[in-house]
C-alpha positions as a Markdown table, in Angstrom:
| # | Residue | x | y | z |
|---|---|---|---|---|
| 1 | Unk | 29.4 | -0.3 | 54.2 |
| 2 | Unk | 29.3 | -3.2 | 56.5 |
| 3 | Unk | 29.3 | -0.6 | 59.9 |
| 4 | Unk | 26.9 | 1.5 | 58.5 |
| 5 | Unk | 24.3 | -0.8 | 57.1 |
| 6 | Unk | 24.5 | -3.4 | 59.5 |
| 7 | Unk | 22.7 | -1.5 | 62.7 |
| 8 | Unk | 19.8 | -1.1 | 60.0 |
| 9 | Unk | 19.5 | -4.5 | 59.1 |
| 10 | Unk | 19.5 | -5.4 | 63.1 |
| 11 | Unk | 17.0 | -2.7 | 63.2 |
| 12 | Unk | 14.9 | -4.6 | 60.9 |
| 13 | Unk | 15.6 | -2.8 | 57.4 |
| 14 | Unk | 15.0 | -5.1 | 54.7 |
| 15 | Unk | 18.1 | -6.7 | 53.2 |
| 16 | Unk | 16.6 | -5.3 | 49.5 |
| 17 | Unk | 16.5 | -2.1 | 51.2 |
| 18 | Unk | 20.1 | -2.4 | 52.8 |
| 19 | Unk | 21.5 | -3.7 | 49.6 |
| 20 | Unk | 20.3 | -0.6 | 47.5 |
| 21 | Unk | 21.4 | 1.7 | 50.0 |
| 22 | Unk | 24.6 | 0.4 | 50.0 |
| 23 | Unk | 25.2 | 0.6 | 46.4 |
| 24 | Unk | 23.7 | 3.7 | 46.1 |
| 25 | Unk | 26.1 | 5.0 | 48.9 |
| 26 | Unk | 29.0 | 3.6 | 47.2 |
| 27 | Unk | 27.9 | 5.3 | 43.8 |
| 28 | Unk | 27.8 | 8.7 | 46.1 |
| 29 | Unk | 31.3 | 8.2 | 47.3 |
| 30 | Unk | 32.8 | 7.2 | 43.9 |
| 31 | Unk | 31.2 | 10.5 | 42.3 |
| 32 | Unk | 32.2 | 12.9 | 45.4 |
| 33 | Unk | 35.8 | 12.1 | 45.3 |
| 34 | Unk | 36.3 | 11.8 | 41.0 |
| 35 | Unk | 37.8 | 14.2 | 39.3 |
| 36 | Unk | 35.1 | 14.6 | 37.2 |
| 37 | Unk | 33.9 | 18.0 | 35.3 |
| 38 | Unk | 30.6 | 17.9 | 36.2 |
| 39 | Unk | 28.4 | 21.4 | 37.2 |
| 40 | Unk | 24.8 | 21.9 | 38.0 |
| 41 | Unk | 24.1 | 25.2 | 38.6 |
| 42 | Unk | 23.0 | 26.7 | 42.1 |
| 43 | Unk | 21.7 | 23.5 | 43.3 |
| 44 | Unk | 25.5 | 22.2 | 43.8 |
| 45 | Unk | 25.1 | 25.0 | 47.0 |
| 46 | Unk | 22.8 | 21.6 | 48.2 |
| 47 | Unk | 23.7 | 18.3 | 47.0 |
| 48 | Unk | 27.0 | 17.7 | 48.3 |
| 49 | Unk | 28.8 | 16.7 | 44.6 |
| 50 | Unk | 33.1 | 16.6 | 44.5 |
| 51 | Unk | 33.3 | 20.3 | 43.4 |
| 52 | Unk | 32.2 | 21.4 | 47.0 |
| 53 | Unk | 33.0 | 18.5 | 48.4 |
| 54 | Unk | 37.1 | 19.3 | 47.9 |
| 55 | Unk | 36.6 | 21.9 | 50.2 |
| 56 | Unk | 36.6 | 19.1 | 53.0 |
| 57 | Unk | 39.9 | 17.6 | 51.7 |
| 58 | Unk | 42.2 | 21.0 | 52.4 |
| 59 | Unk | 44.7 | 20.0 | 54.3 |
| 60 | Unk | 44.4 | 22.4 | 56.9 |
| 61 | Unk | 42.9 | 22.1 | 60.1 |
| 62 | Unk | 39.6 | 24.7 | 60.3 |
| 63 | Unk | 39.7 | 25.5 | 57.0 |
| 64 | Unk | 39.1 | 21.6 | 55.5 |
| 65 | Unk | 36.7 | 20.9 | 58.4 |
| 66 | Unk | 33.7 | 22.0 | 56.0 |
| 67 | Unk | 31.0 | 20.4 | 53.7 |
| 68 | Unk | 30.7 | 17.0 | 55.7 |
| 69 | Unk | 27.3 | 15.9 | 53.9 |
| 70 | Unk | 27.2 | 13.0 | 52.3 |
| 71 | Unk | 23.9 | 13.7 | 49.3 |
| 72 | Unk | 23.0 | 16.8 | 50.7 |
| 73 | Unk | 25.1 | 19.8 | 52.7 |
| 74 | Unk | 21.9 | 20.8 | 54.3 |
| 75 | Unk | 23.4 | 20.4 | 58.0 |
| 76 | Unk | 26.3 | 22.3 | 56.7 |
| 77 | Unk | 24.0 | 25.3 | 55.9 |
| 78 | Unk | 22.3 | 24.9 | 59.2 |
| 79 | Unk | 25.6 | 24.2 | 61.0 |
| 80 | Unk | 27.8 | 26.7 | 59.4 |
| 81 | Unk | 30.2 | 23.9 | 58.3 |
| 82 | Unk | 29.5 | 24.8 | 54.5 |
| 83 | Unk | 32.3 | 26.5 | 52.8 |
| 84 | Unk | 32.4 | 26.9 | 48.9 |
| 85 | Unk | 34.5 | 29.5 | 46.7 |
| 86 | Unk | 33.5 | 28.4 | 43.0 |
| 87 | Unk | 36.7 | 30.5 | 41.4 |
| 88 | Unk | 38.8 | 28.4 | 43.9 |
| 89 | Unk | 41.0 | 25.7 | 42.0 |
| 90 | Unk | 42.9 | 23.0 | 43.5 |
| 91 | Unk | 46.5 | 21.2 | 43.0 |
| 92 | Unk | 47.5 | 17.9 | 45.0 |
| 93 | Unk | 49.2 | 20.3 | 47.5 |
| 94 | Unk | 46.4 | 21.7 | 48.6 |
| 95 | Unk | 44.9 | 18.5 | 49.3 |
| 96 | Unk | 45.3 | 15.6 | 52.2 |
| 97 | Unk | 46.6 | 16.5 | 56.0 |
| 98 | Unk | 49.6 | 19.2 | 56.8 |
| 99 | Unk | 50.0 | 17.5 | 59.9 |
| 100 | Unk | 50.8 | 14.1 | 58.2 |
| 101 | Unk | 53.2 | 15.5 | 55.2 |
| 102 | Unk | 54.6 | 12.0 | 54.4 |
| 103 | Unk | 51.6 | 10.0 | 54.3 |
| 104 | Unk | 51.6 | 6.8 | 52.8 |
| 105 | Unk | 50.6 | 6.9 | 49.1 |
| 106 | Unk | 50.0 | 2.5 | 49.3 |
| 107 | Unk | 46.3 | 1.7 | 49.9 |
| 108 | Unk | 47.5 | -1.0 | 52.5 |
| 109 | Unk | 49.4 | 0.8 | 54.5 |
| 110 | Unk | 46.6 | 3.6 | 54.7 |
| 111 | Unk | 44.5 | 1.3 | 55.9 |
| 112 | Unk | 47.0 | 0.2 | 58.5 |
| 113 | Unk | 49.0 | 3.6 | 59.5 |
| 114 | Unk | 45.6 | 4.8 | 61.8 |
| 115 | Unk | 46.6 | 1.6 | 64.0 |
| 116 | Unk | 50.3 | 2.3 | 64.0 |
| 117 | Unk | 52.4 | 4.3 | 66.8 |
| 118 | Unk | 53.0 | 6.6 | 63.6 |
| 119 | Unk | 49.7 | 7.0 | 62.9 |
| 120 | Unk | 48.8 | 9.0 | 65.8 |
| 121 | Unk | 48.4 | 12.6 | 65.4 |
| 122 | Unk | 50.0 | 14.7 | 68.2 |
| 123 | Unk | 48.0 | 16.5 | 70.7 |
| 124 | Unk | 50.3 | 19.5 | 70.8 |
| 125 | Unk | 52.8 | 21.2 | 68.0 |
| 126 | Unk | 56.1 | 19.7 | 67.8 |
| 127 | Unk | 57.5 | 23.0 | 68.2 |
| 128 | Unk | 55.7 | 23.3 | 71.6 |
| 129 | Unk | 56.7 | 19.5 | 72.7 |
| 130 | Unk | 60.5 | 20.2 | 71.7 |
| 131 | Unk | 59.9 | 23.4 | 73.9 |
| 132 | Unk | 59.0 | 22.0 | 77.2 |
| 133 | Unk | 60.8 | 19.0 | 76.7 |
| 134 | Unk | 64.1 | 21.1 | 76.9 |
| 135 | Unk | 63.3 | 23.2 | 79.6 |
């Protein structure tokens, strides 16, 4: 919250302003990323709610890079980043990073793995690097 409200406050936002903002966006987070049952009709095509928002949490690469609004998915409309297939259910395998299989489940060491050596995400497939490296 910190990095994204603080450029506003040194912008002059007032820290009323900043505070509710900040709740409100944590509020948004908690409810995009629950598991909970809640529908709304054709307006979930707009607000950007966890049933749509799911899409962006497939593991794989072009077909999770969708539905990056945070309240709204109007730029994802406008953008063509907006994916959403309401018959589509999901399982735990369908969700987090295929590059990154073994993860760590510990809310520590997520925080830490993106500033480890093993954190990295390779640039090319291991296939190809094993490739050339042999050759």
């Amino acid at each position: 919250m910190t990095a994204g409200v603080l450029p506003l406050l040194l912008l002059g936002l007032p820290v009323t302003v900043a505070a509710v903002l900040a709740l409100t966006v944590a509020v948004q987070l908690l409810l995009q990323h629950s598991n909970a049952d809640y529908r709304i009709g054709p307006i979930g095509r707009v607000l950007a709610l966890n049933q749509g928002h799911r899409f962006h949490h497939l593991k794989w690469a072009g077909i999770g890079d969708v539905n990056f609004g945070l309240f709204t998915l109007i730029w994802d409309h406008l953008l063509r980043t907006y994916s959403f297939d309401p018959s589509r259910t999901f399982t735990s395998d369908d969700l987090g990073m295929a590059a990154k299989p073994n993860y760590p489940t510990g809310y520590l060491t997520q925080l830490t793995e993106p500033f480890r050596p093993s954190g990295a995400c390779a640039t090319t497939p291991a296939v190809q690097a094993t490739a050339s490296s042999s050759s």
